[in-house]
N, C-alpha and C positions, 0 to 999 in steps of 0.2 A: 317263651312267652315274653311278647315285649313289654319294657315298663308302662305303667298306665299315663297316660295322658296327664294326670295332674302331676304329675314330676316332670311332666317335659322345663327343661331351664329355658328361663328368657334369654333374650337376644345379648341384653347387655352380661346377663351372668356368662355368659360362652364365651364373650369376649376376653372379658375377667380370667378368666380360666385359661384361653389362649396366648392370654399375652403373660400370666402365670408360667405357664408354660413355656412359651417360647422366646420370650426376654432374653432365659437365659442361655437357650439353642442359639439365638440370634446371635447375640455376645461371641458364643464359641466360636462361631463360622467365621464371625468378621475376623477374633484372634487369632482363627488358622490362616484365612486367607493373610492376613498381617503378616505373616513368614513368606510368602510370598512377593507381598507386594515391597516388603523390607529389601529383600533378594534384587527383586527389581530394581525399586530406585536406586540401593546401590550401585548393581552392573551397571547402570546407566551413568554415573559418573565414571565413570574408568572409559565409555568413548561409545558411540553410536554402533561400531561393529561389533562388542562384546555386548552389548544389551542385544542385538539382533540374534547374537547368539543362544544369552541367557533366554531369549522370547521361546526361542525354537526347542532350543532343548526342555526347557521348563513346561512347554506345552506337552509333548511327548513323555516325559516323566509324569502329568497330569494326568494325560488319556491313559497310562498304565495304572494308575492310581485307582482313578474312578471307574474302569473297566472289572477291575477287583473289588471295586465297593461295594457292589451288588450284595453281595453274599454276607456282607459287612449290616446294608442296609434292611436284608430281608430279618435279621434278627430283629428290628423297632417290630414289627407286627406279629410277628411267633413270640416276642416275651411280655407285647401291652397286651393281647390275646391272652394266654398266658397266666398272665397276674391279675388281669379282670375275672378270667374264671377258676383263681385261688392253686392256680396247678404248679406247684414249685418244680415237681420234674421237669417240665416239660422244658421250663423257662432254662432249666440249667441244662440239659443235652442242645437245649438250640444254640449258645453259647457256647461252648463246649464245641462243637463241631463247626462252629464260625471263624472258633480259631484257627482247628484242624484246614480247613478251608484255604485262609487267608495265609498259612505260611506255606499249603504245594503252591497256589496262584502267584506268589512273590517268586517261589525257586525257580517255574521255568519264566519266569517276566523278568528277570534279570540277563537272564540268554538274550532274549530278545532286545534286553535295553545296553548291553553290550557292544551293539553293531548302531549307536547312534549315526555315528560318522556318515556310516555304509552306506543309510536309513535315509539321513538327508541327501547327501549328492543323490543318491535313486531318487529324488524328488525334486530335483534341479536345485537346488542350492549352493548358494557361492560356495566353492571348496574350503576358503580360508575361516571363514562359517561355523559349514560344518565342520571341522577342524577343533577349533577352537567351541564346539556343542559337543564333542566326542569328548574331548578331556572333562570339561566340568559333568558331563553323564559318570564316567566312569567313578565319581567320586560321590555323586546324587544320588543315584540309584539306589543306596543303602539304606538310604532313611525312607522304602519302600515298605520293609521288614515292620518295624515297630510303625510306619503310619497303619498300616493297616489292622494290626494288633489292637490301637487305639481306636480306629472304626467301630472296630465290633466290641470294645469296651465302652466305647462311650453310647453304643447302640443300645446296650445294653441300661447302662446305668440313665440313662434318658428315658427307657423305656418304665421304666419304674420311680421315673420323676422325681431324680436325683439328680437334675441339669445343674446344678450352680456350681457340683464340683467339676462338671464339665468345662466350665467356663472356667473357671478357676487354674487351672490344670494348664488348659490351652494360652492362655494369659501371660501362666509363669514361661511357655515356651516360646510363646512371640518372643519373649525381653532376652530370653538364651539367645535363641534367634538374631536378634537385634546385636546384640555383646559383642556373640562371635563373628558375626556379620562384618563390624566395625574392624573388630583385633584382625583379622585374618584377610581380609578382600583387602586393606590399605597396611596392612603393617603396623597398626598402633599396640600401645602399651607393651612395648619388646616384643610382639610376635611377627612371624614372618608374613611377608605381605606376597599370598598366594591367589590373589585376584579370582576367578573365576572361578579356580576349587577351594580356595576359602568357604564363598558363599555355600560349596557344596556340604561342606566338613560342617558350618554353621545347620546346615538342613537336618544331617543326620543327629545333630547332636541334640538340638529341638525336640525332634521327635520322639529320640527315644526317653528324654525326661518325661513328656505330655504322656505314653505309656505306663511308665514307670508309677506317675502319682496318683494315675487310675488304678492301675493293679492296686496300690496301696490302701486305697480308701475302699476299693472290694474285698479286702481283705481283713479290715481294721471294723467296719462299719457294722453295727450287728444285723441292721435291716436288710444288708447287701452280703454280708459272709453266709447269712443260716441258707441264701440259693446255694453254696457249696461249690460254686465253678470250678475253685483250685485244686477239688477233691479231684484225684484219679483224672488229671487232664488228658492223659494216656490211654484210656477206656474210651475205645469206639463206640456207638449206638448209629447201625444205620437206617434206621426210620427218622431218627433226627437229621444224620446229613443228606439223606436225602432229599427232605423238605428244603433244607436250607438250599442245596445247589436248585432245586425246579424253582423255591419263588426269587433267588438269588442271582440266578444267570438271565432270565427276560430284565431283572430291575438294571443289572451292569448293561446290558444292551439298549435300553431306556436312557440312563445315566449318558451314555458312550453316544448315544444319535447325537443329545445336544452338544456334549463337551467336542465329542469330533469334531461337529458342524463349525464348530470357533478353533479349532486345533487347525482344520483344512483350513481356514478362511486367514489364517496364518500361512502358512502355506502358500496359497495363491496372493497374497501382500504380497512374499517374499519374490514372486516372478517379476512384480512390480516393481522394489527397487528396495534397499536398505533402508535408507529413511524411512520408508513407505509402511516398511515394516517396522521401526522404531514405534511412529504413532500410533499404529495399528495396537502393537503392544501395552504403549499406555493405558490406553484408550480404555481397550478390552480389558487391563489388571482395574481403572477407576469403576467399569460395571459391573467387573466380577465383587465389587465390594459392598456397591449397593446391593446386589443379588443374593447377598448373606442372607441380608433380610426377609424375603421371602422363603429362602432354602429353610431360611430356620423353623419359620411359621409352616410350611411344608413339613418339617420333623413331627411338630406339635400336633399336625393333624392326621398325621398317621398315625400318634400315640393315643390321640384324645378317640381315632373312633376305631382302633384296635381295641382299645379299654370298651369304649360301651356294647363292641358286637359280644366281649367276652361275657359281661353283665348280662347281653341281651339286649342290652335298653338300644332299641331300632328307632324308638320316637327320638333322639336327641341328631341323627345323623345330617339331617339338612341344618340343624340349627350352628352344626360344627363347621358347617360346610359356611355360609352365610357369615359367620363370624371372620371366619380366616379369611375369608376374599375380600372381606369389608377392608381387614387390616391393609391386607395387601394393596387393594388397590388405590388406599390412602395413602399409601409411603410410594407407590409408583409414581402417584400425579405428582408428589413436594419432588423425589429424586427428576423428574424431566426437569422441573420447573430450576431445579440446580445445576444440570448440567447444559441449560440452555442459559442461563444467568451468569456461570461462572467457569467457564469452560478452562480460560489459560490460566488462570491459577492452581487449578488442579493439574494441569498434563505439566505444570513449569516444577510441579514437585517432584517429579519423578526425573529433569534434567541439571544436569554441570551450568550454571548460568554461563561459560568459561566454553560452552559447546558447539563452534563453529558452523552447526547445522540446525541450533534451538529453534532458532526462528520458523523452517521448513518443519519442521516436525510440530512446533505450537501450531502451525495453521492446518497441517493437514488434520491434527487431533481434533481439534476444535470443532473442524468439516463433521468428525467420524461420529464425534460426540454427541452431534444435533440431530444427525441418525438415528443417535442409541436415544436420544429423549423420546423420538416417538412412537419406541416400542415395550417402555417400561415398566407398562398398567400388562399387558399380556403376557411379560414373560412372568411377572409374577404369579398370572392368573396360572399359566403351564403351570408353574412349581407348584402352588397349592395342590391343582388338581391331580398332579400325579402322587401327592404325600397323601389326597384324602384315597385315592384308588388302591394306593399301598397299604393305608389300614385295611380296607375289604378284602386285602392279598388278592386282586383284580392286575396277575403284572403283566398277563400274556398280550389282551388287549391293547392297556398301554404301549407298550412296546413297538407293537404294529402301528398305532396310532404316530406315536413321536419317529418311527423311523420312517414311514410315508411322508408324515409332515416335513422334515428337518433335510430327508437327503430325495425326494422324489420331487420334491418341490422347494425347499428353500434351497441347499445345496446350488443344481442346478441354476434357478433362477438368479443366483448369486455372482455362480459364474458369464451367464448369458449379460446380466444388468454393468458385469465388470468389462465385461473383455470385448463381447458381440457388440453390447451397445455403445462401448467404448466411457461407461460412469463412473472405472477403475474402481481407488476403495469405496464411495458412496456408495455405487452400484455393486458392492459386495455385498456392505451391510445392512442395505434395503433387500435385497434376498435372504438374507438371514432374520429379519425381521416379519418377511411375510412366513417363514417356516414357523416361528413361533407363536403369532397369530392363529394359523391354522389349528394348532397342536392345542392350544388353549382351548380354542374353541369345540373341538372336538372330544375334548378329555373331559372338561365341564359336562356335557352332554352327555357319555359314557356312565359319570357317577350320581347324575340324576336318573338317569337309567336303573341304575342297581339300587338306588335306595328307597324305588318304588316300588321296588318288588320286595321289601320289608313290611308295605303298608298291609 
């Protein structure tokens, strides 16, 4: 039975609740992405071919990442589910078998992340490159293990809207992050200055603290120990992993269209020139940061209407919908309006002022950035849409949707606007930007679809 119309929440209450919510998902994103973009701006002072390297490998460490997330992510809708309709089991085998999950996905993706080297020259890249992306993999790739452990910890404790210690957690791992970053990539405070696998040692060490302080608080907490996940973590239940792998494998395939679609678009830089790909990496590390924000809000909306399908309450789902796109597409229009304003003071953070080729890589950022401004109201619309499609557990859909959009149409078009029509990176990122356009629009459409057939 749905709830009755006079409990439907107002417009501003949803918001309220959203941004309740999602403050502090938002928070977490940006502080994960922070270990990233820390990594970044580092490699980037140590010289333009070691950052092209860090760009490449780091993106490939990324698409293994979020290719695994899925399973990670499909826990937010089986425990706001879940916990809306009172079921403590349920919440703890999904859990429970998200971890099972997340460490086969890690053992054999480490095979695979072992042959970086291999991986890039098969994809035409400078030798000395890839080279030099095989070394800092072999030492990156560890902090695969606990990032993913943390996915689906933090999946969990989100989902039960207990986000602050999510942020909290992630926060204290950016500053590790940062520390070892410093000690290790240059040699300060007597430590050995291991450049490239520094940064790597700094990844893994991050990671597995932001793990570590989650288990902790799931453990300590009594709102979060009486689900009992640590009990018998060794007892299988396969109606639970099952659920997890069907709504978890279409989400990593959703996840993996867009993250691909910018991992290739790296890729195809790199044919273009080193530099080419320096800026490129900037570029794409300054929107991956604004993009937190929406990712986040996107968390929040898959929790907020996993929660009320659990309740029941059908009346509240357009209202959750409306709220979150409002957010969103408010922070999309101030983020162009920034990165159209102030474009070389951001890409000049992430270089050596000392850097013989600043100047070519400020202009061509600059170029890539004006790009990214005019498509920052729609990628956030995607993100929303596919977190509110993720609480309806609606992933198959999805899926189709974002992988039509992103590689049948943006992909390609990406390449033809680069290469055929000779608009190089412009006409890369104006293809990637009609991909998610598409994907917006479509997905939008989709979840008004399904929330009408609640009426």
């Amino acid at each position: 039975m749905n709830v009755p119309m006079a409990q439907r929440l107002s417009l501003r209450a949803h918001v309220a609740a959203t941004l309740k919510l999602g403050l502090p998902l938002v928070g977490a994103q940006i502080a994960q992405l922070a270990i990233q973009t820390t990594d970044t701006v580092m490699i980037g002072w140590l010289g333009t071919r070691e950052l092209a390297a860090g760009v490449l490998a780091g993106q490939l460490l990324f698409v293994s990442l979020m290719l695994g997330s899925g399973f990670a992510f499909a826990i937010l809708p089986m425990v706001a589910q879940a916990n809306g309709a009172g079921n403590l089991l349920a919440a703890r085998r999904s859990v429970r078998m998200g971890l099972w999950i997340a460490a086969g996905y890690t053992a054999l993706m480490m095979l695979v992340l072992w042959q970086c080297e291999s991986i890039l020259l098969a994809l035409g890249q400078d030798a000395d490159i890839a080279a030099m992306a095989g070394e800092y993999m072999r030492v990156m790739q560890w902090s695969l293990f606990p990032a993913l452990f943390t996915f689906v910890i933090r999946s969990f404790l989100a989902a039960l809207e207990h986000a602050r210690i999510v942020l909290v957690a992630t926060i204290l791992a950016a500053i590790l992050n940062g520390l070892v970053n410093y000690a290790l990539i240059f040699g300060h405070w007597g430590a050995p200055a291991l450049g490239l696998q520094g940064a790597g040692i700094a990844s893994v060490t991050s990671a597995s603290l932001g793990f570590l302080i989650l288990c902790a608080y799931a453990l300590i907490v009594p709102a979060i120990r009486r689900f009992e996940v640590h009990v018998r973590l060794w007892r299988g239940d396969m109606k639970a992993l099952i659920e997890v792998l069907q709504l978890g494998w279409p989400i990593s395939l959703t996840v993996i269209a867009e993250v691909g679609l910018f991992a290739s678009s790296s890729v195809m830089m790199g044919w273009i020139g080193p530099v080419q790909l320096a800026a490129h990496g900037i570029s794409l590390q300054i929107i991956s940061i604004i993009f937190m924000i929406p990712l986040g809000l996107s968390t929040a909306a898959t929790i907020r209407v996993g929660n009320a399908l659990g309740r029941r309450d059908h009346a509240n789902l357009g209202g959750i919908a409306i709220a979150t796109y409002g957010i969103a597409g408010a922070i999309g229009l101030a983020s162009a309006v920034m990165l159209t304003m102030t474009p070389k003071p951001l890409i000049r953070l992430f270089l050596d002022p000392a850097n013989p080729q600043g100047a070519q890589v400020v202009a061509i950022g600059t170029t890539l950035l004006a790009v990214a401004a005019t498509f920052q109201i729609v990628d956030g619309m995607q993100a929303v849409a596919v977190g509110l499609l993720r609480g309806l557990k609606d992933m198959r859909v999805s899926m189709a949707v974002a992988v039509f959009s992103y590689w049948v149409v943006g992909m390609p078009l990406a390449y033809l606007l680069a290469f055929r029509a000779g608009f190089g990176g412009v006409g890369l990122w104006l293809g990637l930007a009609a991909g998610l356009l598409l994907a917006a629009i479509a997905l939008t459409a989709r979840y008004v679809w399904k929330i009408a057939r609640f009426r």
